[in-house]
C-alpha distance (Angstrom), angle and dihedral (degrees) to the residues before:
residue distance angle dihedral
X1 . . .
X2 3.72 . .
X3 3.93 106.7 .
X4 4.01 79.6 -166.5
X5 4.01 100.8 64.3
X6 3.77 122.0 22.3
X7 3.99 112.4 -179.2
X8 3.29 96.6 -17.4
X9 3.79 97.6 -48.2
X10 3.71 122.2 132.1
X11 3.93 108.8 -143.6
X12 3.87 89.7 173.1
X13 3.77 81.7 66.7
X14 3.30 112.6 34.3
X15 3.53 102.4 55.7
X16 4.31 108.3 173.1
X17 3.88 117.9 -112.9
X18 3.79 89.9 -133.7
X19 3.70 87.7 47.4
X20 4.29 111.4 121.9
X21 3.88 85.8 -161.5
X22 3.60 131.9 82.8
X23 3.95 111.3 -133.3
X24 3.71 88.5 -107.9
X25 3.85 90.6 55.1
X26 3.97 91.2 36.5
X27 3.87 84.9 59.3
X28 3.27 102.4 45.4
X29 4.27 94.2 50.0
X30 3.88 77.9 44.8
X31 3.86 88.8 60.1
X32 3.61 93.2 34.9
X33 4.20 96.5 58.1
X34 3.88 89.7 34.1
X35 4.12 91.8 110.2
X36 3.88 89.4 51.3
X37 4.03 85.7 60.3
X38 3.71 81.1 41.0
X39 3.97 90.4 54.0
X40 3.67 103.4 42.2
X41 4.02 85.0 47.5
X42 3.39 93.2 58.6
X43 3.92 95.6 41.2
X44 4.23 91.8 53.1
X45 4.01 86.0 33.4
X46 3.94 87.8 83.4
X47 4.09 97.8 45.6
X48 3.35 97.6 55.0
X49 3.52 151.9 79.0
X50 3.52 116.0 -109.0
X51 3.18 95.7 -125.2
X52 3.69 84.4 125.4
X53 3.84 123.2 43.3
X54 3.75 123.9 -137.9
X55 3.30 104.1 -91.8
X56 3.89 99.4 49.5
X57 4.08 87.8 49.2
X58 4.07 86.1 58.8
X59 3.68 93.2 43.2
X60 4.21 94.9 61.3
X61 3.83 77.4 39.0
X62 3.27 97.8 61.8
X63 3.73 91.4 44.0
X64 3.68 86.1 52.1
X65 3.82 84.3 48.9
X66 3.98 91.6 65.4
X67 3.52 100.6 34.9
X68 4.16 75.5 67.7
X69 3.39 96.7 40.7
X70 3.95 89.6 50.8
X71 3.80 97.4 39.0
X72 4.10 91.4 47.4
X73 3.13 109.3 45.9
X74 3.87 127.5 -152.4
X75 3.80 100.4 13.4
X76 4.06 116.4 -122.7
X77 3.84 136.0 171.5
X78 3.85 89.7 -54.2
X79 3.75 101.3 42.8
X80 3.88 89.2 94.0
X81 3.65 94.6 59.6
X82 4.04 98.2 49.2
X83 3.96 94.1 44.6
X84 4.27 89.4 44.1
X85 3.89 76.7 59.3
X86 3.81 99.5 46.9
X87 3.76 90.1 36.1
X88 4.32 89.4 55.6
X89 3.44 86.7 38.6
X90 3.80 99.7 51.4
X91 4.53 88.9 45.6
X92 4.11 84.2 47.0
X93 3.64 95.5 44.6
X94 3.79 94.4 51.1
X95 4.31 91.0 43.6
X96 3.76 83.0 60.9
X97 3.44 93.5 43.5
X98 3.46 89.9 58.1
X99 4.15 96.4 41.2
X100 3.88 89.0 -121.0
X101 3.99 82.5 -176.1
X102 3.66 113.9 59.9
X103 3.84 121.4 -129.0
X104 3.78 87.6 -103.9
X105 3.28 98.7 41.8
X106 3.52 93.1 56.4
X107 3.50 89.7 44.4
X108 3.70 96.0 52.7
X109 3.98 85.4 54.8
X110 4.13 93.3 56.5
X111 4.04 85.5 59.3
X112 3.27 92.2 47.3
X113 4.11 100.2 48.9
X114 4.00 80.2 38.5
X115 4.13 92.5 53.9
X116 3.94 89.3 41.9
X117 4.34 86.7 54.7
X118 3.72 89.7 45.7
X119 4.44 90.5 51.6
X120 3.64 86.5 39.4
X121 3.93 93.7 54.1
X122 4.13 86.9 44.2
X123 3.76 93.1 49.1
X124 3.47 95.7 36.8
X125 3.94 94.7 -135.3
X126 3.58 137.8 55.9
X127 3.76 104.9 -65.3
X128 3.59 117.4 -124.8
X129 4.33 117.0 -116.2
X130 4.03 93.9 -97.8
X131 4.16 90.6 49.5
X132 3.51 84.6 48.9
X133 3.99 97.9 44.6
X134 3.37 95.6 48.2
X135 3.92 94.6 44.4
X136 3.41 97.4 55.7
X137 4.00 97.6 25.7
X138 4.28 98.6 -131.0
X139 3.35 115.2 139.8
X140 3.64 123.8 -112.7
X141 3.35 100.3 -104.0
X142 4.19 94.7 56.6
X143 3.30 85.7 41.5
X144 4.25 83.4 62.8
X145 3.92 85.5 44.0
X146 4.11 89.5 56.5
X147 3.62 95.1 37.9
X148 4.09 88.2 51.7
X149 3.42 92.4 39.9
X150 3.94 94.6 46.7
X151 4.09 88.7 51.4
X152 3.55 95.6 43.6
X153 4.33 86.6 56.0
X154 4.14 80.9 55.9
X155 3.60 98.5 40.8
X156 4.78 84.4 55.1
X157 3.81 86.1 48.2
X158 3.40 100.1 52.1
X159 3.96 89.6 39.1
X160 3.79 96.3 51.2
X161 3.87 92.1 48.0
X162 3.97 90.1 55.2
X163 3.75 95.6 38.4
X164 4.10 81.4 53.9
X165 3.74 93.2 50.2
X166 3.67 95.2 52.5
X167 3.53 94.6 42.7
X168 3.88 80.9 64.5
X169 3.69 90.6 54.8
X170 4.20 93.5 54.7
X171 3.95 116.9 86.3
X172 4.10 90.0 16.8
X173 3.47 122.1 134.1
X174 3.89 86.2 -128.2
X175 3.50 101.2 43.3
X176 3.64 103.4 142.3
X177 3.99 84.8 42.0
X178 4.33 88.4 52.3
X179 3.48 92.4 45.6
X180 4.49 93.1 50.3
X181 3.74 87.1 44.4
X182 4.54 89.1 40.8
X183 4.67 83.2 55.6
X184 3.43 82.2 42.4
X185 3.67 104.3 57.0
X186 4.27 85.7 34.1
X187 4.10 89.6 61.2
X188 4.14 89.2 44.2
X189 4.16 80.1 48.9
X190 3.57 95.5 47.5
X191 4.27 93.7 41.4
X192 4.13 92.8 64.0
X193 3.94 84.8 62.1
X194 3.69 119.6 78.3
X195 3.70 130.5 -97.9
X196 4.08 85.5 -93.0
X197 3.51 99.2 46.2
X198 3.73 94.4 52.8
X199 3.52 94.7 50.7
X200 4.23 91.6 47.0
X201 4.25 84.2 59.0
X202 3.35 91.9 31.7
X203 3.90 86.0 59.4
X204 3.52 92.4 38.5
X205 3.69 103.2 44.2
X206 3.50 105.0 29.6
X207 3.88 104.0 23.8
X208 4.15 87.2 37.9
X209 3.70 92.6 -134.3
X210 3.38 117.2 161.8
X211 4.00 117.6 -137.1
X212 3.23 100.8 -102.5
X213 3.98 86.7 57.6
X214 3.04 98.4 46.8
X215 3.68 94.1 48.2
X216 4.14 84.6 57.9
X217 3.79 84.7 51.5
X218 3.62 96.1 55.8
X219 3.27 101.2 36.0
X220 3.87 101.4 -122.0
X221 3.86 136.6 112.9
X222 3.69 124.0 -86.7
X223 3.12 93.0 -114.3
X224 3.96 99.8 54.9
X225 3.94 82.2 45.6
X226 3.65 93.4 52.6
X227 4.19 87.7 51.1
X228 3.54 91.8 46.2
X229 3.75 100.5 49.6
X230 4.10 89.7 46.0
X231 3.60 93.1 49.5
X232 3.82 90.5 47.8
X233 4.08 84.9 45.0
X234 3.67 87.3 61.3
X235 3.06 98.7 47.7
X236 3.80 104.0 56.2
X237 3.76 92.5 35.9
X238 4.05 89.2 60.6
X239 3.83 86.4 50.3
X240 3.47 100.8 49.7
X241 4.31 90.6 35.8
X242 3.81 79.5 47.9
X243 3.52 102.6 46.7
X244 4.02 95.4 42.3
């Protein structure tokens, strides 16, 4: 991919105002964060719909990739973190934008989460995947589609509530301080989850493993992988909604 032109946009030539960079310099930190795009591409690649091909997901990334670069400043040790937020963001934003889940798709998956509350009320635990195949009568494989689909709804929560909270930290007179006390209140987040759940968004976030991956790494289904990173989703996001 060519850092230089992304859908038809010309960043040689449209250097921002409010840009610190020259476009030399701009390119060059372009070039030089180009396999983070590349990562978090390849991590949301997996969880989506492909209603957008490769190449067009790491074009708005790289556009989400200088809107960091622009908005941060001289990148340091935790420049990676807030543009892997703005990049996700920016590939999540433009999926909704584009209703990557048709209305009856989406509506098909509220019946289903609403059929798997109903079994889970009768059995009075969390049914396990043939209970719930064979009380709703999907097939396995939609039943993957819903469980991906229900995890990936998590995983945009959770990302849009920490791409807010650093967005709080840019432009304040106590940035650096914001930012120490932001990775603070993320490892207090992270420490209510159990020693599993940490290391699924640990994998994810830090490690930008997608679930599939990481459900190789563990050695558990998708499906259990796709549970266990929504229930650890939950989790952290009522902390952090809690706490702010």
């Amino acid at each position: 991919m060519n850092a230089n032109c992304v859908i038809g946009y010309d960043y040689s030539t449209a250097q921002s105002s409010h840009s610190v960079f020259s476009a030399a310099a701009e390119q060059q930190l372009l070039m030089q964060y180009l396999p983070l795009v590349k990562r978090i591409v390849n991590q949301l690649s997996l969880q989506v719909s492909a209603v957008m091909d490769r190449e067009d997901m790491e074009q708005i990334g790289l556009m989400g990739l200088l809107e960091s670069l622009r908005r941060y400043g001289q990148p340091d040790e935790n420049f990676g973190k807030f543009a892997g937020l703005r990049i996700r963001g920016a590939i999540l934003d433009e999926l909704r934008r584009q209703d990557w889940r048709p209305r009856q798709i989406r509506q098909e998956t509220h019946k289903l989460r609403d059929a798997i509350r109903q079994l889970s009320r009768q059995l009075g635990r969390n049914p396990e995947e043939e209970e719930i195949l064979n009380f709703t009568g999907i097939t396995a494989k939609a039943y993957q589609d819903f469980l991906q689909a229900d995890a990936g709804e998590a995983i945009e929560s959770l990302d849009e509530l920490l791409q807010n909270g650093n967005e709080a930290c840019i432009g304040s007179s106590a940035g650096v301080e914001e930012r120490v006390i932001r990775e603070r209140l993320l490892a207090q987040a992270l420490s209510v989850l159990s020693e599993r759940e940490r290391l699924i968004l640990t994998l994810y976030y830090q490690h930008e493993l997608s679930l599939k991956e990481i459900a190789l790494v563990l050695e558990l289904t998708d499906a259990r992988i796709c549970q266990l990173s929504k229930q650890a989703i939950a989790k952290a996001t009522h902390y952090l909604t809690e706490r702010n």
